[in-house]
C-alpha positions in Angstrom: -46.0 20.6 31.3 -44.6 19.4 27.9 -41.3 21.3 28.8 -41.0 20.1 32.2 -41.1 16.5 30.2 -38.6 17.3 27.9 -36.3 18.7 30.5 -36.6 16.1 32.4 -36.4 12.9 29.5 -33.2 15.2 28.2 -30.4 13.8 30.2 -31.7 10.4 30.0 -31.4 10.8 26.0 -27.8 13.1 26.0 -25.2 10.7 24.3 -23.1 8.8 26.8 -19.5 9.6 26.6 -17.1 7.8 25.1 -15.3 5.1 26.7 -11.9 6.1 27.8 -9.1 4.5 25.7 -6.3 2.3 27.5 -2.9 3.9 27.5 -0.5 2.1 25.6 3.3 3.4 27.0 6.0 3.1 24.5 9.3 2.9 25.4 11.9 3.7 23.6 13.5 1.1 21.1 16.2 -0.7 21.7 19.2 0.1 18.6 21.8 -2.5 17.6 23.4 -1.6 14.6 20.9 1.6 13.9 21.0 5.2 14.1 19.7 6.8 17.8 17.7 9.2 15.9 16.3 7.0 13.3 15.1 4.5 16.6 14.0 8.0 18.2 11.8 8.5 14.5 10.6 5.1 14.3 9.2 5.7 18.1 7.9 8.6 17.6 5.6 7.4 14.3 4.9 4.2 16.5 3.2 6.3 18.7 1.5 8.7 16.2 0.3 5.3 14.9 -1.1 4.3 17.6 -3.2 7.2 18.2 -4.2 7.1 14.4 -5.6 3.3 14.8 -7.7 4.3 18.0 -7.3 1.3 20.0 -5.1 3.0 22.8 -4.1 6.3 23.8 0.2 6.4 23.6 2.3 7.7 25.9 5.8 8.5 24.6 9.4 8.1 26.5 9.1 11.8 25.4 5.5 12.2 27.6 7.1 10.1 30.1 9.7 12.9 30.6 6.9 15.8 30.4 4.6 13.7 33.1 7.2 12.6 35.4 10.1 14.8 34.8 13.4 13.2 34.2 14.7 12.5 38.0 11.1 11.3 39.0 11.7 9.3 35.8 15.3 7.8 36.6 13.6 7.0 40.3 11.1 4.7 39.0 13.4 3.3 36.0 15.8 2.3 38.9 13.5 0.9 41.0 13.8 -2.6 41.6 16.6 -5.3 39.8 13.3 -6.7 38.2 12.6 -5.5 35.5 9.0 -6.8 34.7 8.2 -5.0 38.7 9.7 -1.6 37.5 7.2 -1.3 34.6 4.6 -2.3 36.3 5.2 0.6 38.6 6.1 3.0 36.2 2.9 2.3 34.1 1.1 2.1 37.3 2.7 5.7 37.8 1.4 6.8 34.2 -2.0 5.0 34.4 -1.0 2.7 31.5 -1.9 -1.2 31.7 0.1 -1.8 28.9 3.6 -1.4 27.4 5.2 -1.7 23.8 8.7 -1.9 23.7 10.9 -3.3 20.7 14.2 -3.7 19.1 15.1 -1.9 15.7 18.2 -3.7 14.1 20.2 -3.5 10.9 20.8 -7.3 9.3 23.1 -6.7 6.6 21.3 -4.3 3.9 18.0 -4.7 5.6 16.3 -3.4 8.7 14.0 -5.6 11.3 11.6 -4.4 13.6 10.1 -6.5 16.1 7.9 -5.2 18.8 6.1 -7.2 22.0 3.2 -5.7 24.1 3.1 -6.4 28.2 0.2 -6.9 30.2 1.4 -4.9 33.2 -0.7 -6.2 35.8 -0.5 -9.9 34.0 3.0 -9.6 33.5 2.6 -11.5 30.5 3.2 -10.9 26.7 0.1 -10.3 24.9 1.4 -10.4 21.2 4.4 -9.9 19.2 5.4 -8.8 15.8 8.3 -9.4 13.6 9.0 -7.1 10.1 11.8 -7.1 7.7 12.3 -4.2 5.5 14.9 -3.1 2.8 14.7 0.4 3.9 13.5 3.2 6.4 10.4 4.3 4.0 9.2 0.5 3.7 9.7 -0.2 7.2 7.2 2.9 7.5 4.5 1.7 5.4 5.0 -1.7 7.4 4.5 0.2 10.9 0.7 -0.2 10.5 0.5 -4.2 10.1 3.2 -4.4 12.6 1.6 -2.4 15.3 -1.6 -4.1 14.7 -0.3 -7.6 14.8 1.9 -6.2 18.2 -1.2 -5.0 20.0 -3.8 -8.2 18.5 -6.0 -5.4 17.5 -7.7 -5.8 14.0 -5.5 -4.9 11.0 -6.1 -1.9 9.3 -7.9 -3.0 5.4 -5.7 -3.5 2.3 -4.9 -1.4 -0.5 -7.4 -1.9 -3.1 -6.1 -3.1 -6.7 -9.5 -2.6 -8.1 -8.6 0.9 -10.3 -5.4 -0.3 -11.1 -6.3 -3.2 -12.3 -9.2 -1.4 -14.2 -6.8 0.5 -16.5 -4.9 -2.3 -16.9 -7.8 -4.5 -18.1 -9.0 -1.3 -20.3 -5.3 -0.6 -21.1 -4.7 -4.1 -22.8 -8.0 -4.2 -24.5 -7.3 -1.1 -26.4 -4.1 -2.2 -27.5 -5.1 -5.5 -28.4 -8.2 -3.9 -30.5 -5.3 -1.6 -32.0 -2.9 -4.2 -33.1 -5.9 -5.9 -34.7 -6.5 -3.2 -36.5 -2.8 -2.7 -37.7 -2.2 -6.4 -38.5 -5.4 -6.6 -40.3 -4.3 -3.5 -42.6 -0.8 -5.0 -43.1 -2.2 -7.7 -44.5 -4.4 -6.3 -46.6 -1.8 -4.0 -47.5 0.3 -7.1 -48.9 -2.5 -8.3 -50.2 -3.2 -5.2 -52.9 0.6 -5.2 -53.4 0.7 -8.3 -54.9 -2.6 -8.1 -56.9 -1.4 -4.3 -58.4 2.3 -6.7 -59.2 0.2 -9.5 -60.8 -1.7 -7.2 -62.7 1.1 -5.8 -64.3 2.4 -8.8 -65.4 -1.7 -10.1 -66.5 -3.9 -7.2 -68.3 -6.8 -7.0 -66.9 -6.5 -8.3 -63.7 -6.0 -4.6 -61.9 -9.1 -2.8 -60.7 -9.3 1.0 -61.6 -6.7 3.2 -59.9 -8.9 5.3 -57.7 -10.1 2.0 -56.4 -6.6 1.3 -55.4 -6.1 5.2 -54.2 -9.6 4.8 -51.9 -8.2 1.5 -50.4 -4.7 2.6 -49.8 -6.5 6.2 -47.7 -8.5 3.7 -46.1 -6.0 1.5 -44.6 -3.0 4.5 -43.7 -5.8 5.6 -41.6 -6.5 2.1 -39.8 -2.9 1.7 -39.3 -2.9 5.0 -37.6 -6.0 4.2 -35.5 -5.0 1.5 -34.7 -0.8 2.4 -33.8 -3.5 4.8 -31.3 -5.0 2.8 -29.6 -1.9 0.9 -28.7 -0.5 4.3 -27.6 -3.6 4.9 -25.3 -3.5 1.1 -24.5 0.3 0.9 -23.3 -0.4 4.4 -21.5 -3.1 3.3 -19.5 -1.8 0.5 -18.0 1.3 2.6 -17.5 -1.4 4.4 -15.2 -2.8 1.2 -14.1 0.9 0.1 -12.9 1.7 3.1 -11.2 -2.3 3.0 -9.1 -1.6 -0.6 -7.8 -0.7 0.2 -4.2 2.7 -0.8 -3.9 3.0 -1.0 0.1 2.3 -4.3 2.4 -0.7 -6.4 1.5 -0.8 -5.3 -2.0 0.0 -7.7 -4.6 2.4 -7.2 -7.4 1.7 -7.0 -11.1 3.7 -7.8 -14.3 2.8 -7.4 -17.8 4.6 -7.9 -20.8 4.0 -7.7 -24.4 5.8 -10.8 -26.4 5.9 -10.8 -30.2 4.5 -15.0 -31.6 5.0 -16.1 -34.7 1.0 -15.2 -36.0 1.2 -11.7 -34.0 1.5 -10.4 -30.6 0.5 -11.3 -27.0 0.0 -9.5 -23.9 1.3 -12.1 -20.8 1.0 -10.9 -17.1 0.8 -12.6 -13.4 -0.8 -11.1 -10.5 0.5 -11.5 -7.1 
């Protein structure tokens, strides 16, 4: 009886299937001023992207070709003058509801990419998205925040600074410790210099000479601990530098180390 239950409660326990994702089609960028084959690139990690993200399912011009075949495909691109009514039957063709298309162009030095998303069966933009980049790899690490902003789907999170800014923190505290230490044996250092001069001038002034042999061991090696911990210091937040993300969203860091008239300072902004 039990496993006549169990049979029977089974299906009504199995885990639903997932929900089918929209297909997102995206066309080919249009160049001005740009490469084919760098438009082609840029396309094709658009619609990697998109996949990655998980809000749609992409279909490529390349898919289009694969699905349609390329005279089925120059049938439907030709279909009608309108343009808005020959996507909406060649996404109706492809089961896709909605279409990204873009334009990829070089302004001076830089490069923008700006992408729109069409509700097919709305003909209506849905959102848009606008990014300026100095080069190629930029404009890559940009292509999740773009696509994101494109499709109004959630962005993805931002780099986090936290171990960066760990080492730096831990980085500037060592080397302020160690140029504590080595200003505080310099000055002690001065100091014995001019009592052992004074004492040569005034008898019996001068302390015993191993006294002046202990002190002088004792502060080489403060000076050296302490020229290491501003080693360690300035390399870890060398590291700390290098682990701030660099790419969109992340902030940008500066530190510098300025000499003042009673020592030195460590200065930095955070962006």
């Amino acid at each position: 009886m039990s496993l006549l239950v169990a049979l029977v409660l089974q299906p009504l326990f199995a885990a639903a299937p997932p929900p089918e994702l929209p297909r997102l089609l995206v066309q080919e960028f249009t160049v001005r001023g740009v490469d084919a084959a760098l438009a082609e690139a840029i396309t094709d990690g658009i619609g990697a992207e998109v996949d990655h993200r998980g809000y749609f399912r992409s279909l490529t011009s390349k898919d289009v070709q694969t699905i349609l075949g390329v005279e089925r495909q120059k049938q439907l691109l030709g279909c009608s003058p309108e343009a808005s009514t020959c996507l909406t039957e060649l996404a109706g063709a492809l089961g896709a509801p909605y279409v990204l298309s873009g334009t990829l162009s070089r302004i001076g030095p830089s490069l923008q990419l700006s992408m729109q998303m069409l509700d097919v069966s709305k003909s209506m933009v849905v959102a848009r998205s606008i990014r300026i980049a100095r080069d190629v790899d930029t404009l890559r690490q940009l292509l999740p925040w773009a696509l994101a902003e494109a499709t109004a789907t959630p962005a993805p999170p931002r780099p986090s600074k936290v171990p960066g800014l760990a080492f730096i923190g831990a980085g500037s505290a060592a080397a302020a410790v160690g140029l504590a230490l080595g200003a505080q044996a310099l000055i002690q250092e001065q100091q014995y210099q001019h009592d052992l001069a004074t004492g040569q001038r005034t008898p019996g002034l001068l302390e015993r000479p191993s006294f002046y042999q202990q002190k002088g061991d004792e502060l080489a090696l403060q000076k050296s601990l302490g020229l290491a911990a501003i080693c360690a210091g300035a390399a870890a937040i060398g590291v700390g530098i290098y682990l701030l993300p660099s790419g969109p969203g992340s902030g940008e860091v500066s530190v510098a180390m300025q000499w003042t008239g009673s020592g030195v300072a460590f200065t930095g902004s955070f962006r």
